[in-house]
N, C-alpha and C positions, 0 to 999 in steps of 0.2 A: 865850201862844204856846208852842207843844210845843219843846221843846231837838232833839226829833230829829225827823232829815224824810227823806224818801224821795222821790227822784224816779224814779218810775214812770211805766208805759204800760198803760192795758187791755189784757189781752189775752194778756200775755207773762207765761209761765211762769214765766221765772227772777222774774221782781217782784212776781208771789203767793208764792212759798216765801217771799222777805222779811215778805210782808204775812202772811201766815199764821205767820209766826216774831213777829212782835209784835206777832199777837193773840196766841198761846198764852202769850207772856211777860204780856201785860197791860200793854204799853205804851202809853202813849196819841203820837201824832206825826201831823205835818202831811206830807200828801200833796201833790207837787207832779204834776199830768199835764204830759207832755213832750211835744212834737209828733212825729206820723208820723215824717216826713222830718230823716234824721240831720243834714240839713245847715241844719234851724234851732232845733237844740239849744245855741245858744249858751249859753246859764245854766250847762246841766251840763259842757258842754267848759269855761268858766272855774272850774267847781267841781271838777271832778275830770281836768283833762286830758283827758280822750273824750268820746264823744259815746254810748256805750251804758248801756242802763237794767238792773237797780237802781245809782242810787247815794245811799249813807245818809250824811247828815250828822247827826254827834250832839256839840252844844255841849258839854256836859258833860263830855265825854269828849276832848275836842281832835280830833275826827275830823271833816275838814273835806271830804270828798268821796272816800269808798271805795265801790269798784266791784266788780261780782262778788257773783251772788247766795250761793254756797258761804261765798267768805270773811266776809259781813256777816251772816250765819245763825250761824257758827262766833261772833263779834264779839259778837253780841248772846248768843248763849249763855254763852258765858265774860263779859260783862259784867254779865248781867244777869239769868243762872238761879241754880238752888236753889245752885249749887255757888261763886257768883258772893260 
């Protein structure tokens, strides 16, 4: 099982820049699809407080439900690129 996981939506722009941020890293993680309807996001609202997609959990790193496709793109480059 993958340490990082993403819960994402088809569809949604902000949760391709993540997934396009770790392919170009080469990261391998476990896709979670979330439903439509914010109101039966229960997993991600107990993971991250909210109810909106991307949010990246990375075991490794103690990152237990960060939100925000800007800041988890920023995260995973300072975590895990050439400069990392």
């Amino acid at each position: 099982m993958a340490n990082i996981e993403l819960y994402e939506l088809p569809g949604c722009p902000f949760c391709a820049k993540v997934v396009d941020a770790l392919d170009e890293l080469g990261l391998e993680y476990e896709s979670h699809e979330v439903p439509r309807a914010r109101g039966d996001r229960t997993e991600v609202e107990e993971i991250s407080g909210q109810t909106g997609v991307p949010v990246l959990v990375d075991r490794d790193h103690g990152v237990e439900g960060m939100p925000e496709s800007d800041d988890i793109v920023a995260y995973l480059e300072e975590t895990y690129g050439d400069a990392a």
